[in-house]
Wavefront OBJ file of the C-alpha trace (Angstrom):
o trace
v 18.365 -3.401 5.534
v 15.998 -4.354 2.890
v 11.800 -5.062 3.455
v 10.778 -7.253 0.914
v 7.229 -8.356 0.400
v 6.387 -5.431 2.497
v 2.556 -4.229 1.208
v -0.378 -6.165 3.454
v -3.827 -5.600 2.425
v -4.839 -5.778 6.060
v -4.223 -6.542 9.441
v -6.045 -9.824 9.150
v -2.954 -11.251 7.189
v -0.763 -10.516 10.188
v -3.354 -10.829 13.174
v -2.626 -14.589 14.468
v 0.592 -13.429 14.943
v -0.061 -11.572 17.824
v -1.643 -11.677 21.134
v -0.986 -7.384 21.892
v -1.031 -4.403 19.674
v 0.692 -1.293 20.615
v -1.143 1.221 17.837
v 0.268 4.630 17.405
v -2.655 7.132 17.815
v -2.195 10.536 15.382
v -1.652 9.345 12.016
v -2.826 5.764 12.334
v -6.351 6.375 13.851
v -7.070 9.877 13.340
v -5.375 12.859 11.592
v -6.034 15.427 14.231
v -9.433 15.929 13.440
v -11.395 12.786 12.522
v -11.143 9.072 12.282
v -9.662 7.419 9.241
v -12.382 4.720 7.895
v -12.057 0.931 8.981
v -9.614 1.878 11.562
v -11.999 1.677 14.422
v -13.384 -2.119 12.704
v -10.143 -3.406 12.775
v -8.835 -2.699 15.990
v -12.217 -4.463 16.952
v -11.896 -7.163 15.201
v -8.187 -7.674 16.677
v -10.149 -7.818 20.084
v -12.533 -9.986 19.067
v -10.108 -12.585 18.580
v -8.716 -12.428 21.615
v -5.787 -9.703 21.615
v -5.612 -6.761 23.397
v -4.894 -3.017 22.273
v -2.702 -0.190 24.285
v -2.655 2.656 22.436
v 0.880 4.144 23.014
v 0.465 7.730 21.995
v 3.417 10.923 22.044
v 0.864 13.076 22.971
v 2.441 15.424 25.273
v -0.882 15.187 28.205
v -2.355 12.418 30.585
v -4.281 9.648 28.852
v -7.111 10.089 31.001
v -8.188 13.775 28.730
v -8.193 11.363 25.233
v -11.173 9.286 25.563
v -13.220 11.971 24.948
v -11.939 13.286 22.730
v -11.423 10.094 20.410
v -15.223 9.695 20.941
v -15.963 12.578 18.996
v -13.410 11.904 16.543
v -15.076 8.774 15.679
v -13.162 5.785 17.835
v -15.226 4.322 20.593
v -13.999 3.733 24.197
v -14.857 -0.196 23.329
v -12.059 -0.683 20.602
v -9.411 -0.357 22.768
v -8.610 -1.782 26.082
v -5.918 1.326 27.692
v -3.649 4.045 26.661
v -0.406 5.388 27.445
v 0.776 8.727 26.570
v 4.315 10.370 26.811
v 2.454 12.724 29.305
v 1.728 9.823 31.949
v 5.779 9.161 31.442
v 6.925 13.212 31.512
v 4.184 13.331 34.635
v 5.784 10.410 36.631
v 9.367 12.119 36.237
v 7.996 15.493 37.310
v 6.657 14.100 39.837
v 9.951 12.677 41.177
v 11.579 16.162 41.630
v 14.662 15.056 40.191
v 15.196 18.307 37.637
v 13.834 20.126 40.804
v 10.254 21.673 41.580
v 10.819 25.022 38.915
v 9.973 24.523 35.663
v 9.620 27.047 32.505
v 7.295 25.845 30.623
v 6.871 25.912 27.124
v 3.438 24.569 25.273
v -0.647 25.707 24.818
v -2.450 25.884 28.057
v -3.936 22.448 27.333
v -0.710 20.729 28.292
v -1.100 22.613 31.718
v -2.642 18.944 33.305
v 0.850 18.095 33.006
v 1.350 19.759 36.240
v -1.345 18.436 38.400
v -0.458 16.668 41.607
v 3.083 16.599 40.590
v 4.791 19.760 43.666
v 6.000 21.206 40.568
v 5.220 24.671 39.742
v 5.264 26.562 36.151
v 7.424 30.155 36.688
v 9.022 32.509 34.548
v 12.194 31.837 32.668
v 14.399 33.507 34.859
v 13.403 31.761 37.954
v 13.391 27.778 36.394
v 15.123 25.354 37.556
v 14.391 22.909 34.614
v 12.539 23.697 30.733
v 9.170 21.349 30.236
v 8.520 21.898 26.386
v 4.965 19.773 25.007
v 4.955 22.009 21.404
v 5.475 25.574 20.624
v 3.212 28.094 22.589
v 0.689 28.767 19.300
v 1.525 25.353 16.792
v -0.533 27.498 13.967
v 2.110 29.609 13.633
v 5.432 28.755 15.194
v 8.069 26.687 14.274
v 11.392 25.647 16.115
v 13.520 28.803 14.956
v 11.037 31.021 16.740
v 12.834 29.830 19.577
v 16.227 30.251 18.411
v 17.391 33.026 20.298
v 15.128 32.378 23.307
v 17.062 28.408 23.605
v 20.584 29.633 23.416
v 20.234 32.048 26.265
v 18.563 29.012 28.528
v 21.079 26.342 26.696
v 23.999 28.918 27.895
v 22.677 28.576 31.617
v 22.744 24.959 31.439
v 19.168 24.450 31.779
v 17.971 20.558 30.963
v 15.030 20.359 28.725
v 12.183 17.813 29.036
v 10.539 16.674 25.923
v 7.225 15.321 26.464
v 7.127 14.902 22.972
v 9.549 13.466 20.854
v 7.566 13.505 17.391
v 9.372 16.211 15.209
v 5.770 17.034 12.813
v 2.110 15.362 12.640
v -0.727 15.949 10.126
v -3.530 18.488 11.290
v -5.987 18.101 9.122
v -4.020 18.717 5.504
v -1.428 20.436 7.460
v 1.588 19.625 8.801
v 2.801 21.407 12.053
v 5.767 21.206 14.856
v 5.694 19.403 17.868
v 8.126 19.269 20.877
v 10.756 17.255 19.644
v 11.601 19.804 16.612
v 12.345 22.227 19.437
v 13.806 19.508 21.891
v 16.303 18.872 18.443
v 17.214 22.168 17.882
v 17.723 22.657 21.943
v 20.419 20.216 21.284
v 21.981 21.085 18.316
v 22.617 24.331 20.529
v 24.472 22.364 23.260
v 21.459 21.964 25.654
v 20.828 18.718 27.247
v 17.143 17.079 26.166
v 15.446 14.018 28.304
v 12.953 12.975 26.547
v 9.765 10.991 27.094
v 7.943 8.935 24.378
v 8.723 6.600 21.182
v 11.173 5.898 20.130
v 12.918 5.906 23.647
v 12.991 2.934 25.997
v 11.558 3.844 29.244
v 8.150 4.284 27.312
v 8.441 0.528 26.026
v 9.427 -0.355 29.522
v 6.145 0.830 31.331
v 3.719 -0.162 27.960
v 5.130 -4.357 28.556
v 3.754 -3.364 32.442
v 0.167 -2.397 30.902
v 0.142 -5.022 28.702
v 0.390 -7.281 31.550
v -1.768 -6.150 33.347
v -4.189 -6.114 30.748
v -3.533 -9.600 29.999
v -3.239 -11.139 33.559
v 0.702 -12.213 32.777
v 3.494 -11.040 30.528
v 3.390 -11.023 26.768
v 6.680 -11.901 25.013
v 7.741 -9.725 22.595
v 7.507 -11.718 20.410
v 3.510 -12.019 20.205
v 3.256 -8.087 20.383
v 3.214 -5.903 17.084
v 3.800 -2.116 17.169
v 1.777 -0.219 14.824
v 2.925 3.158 13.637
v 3.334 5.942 10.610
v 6.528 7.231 11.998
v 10.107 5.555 10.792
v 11.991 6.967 13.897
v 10.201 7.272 16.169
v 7.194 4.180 15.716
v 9.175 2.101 13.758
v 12.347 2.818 15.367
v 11.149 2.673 18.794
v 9.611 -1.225 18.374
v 13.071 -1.841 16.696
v 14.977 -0.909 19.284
v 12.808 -2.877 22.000
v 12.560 -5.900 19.774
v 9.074 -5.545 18.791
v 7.492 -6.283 15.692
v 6.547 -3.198 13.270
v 3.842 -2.140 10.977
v 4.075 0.488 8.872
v 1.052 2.682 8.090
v 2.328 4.283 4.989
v -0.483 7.226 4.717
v 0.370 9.300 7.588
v 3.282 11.495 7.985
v 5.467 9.256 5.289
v 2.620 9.551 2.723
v 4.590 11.733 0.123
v 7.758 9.596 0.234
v 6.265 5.967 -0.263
v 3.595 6.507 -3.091
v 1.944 8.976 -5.809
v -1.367 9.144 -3.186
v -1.943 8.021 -0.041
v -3.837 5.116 -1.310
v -1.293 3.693 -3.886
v 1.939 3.147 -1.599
v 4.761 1.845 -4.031
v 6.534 -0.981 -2.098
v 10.214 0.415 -3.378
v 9.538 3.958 -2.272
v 8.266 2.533 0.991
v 11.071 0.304 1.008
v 13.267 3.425 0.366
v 11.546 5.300 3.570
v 12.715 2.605 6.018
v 15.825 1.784 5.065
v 16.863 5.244 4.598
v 15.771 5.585 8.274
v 17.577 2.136 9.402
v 14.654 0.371 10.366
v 12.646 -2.404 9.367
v 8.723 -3.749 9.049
v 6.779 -6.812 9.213
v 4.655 -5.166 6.682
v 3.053 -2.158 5.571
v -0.216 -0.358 4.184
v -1.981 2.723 3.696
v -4.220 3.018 6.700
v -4.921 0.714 9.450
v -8.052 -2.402 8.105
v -8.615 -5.182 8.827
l 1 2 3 4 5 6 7 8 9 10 11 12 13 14 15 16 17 18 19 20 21 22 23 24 25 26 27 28 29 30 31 32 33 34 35 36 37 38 39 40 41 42 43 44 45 46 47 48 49 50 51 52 53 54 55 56 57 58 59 60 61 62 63 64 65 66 67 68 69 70 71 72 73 74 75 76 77 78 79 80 81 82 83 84 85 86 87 88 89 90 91 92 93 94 95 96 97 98 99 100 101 102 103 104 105 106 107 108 109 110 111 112 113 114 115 116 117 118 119 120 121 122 123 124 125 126 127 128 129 130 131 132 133 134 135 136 137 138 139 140 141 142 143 144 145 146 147 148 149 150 151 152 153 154 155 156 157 158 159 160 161 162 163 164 165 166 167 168 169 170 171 172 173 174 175 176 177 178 179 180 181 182 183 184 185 186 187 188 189 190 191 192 193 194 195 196 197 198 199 200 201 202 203 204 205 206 207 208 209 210 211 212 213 214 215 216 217 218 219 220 221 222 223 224 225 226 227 228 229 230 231 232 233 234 235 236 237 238 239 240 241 242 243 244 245 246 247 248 249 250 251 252 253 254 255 256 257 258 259 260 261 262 263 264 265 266 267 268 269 270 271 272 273 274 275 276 277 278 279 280 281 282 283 284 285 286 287 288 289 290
């Protein structure tokens, strides 16, 4: 599956293309703590011409608690025109009672929103019904075989798991750390049964073509929306597998593998990434510009 003529020097090259973009949020705008420079101008510029932006984001909370916080990271409410989180997806299923109204949860207190308005209560582990994971309990410091013996005692009693987020890793800062799908994978490898919310898996894609309607006053084929991401499987992968157009942003979590810094991507290593992954891009480049 080979990507030839793969590096872009901008999103300008590509942006008559496409009436929609569905941007990827940690590792294409920000890096956990700030904004990465020009990203902000070119998603503004896209609008300008006349498309619209949904941010599709695995973060593992309702969209409505990221505004905010983007503003101080340095993206304005005006660059954008909606997001959609794996939270609003994990909420919506909660909310339907179909895993029951018990849940175990696993996570920081910040994922708590989660719960809100859905009849389903967080108890003890002995008393769930159902496992909602959104990251370890302290991301600092844990990893996925902290939870080892804890998952094959709950994989043993059959309990499903709910990933509300399937990313594996993200930058913080200069640091890498595990989210809920590194726990959701080892969950499985352990026989337990994992539904999961969030790129690369459909039902996400489904409900971001609603938005995008809406947002536009009619459907938007697929073919005139572009998926913009930093990670091969679940990004990438994801607007593969819903026949949507990808671009890769080489600098975030892939930096290491497609170039000696994150500036100087080499298009054979970043050729390497994808097809080692099975997926494929429209183009690629460091950081999202115009």
């Amino acid at each position: 599956m080979h990507n030839t003529n793969l590096l872009l020097p901008g999103l300008s090259v590509l942006a008559d293309q496409y009436d929609a973009l569905l941007c990827d949020v940690w590792g294409v705008l920000h890096n956990g703590r700030e904004a990465y420079p020009g990203v902000a101008e070119a998603l503004g510029k896209f609008q300008a011409k006349g498309g619209h932006v949904l941010l599709l984001s695995n973060a593992p909370r309702p969209s409505d608690a990221l505004p905010i916080m983007f503003v101080r990271m340095g993206i304005p409410h005006d660059v954008y025109d909606g997001i959609l989180t794996s939270g609003d997806a994990t909420k919506i299923y909660l909310a339907s009672h179909e895993r029951g109204t018990r849940c175990y949860y696993i996570g920081p207190d910040r994922d708590l929103s989660l719960f809100d308005g859905t009849g389903v209560s967080s108890v003890g582990e002995a008393e769930g019904e159902f496992i909602l994971v959104t990251g370890p309990f302290d991301d600092e410091t844990e990893g996925p075989e902290d939870y080892r013996a804890q998952f094959t005692s709950l994989a043993a009693r059959k309990l499903p798991l709910i990933c509300a987020n399937p990313d594996i890793i993200v930058e913080r800062g200069d640091r890498h750390i595990y989210c809920a799908g590194a726990l959701a994978r080892l969950y499985e490898e352990l026989g337990g049964e994992v539904v999961y919310f969030g790129k690369p898996h459909g039902p996400v894609y489904e409900i971001a073509r609603k938005r995008l309607a809406d947002l536009a006053g009619g459907a938007i084929p697929d073919a005139r929306v572009l998926a913009v991401g930093d990670g091969p499987l679940t990004d990438i992968k994801g607007a593969n597998d819903a026949g949507i157009d990808a671009l890769f942003i080489t600098g975030g979590i892939a930096a290491a593998d497609c170039g000696p810094s994150v500036e100087a991507p080499e298009e054979a290593r970043v050729d390497l990434v994808l097809s080692r992954a099975g997926v494929r891009a429209v183009g690629a480049m460091p950081r999202l510009i115009w």
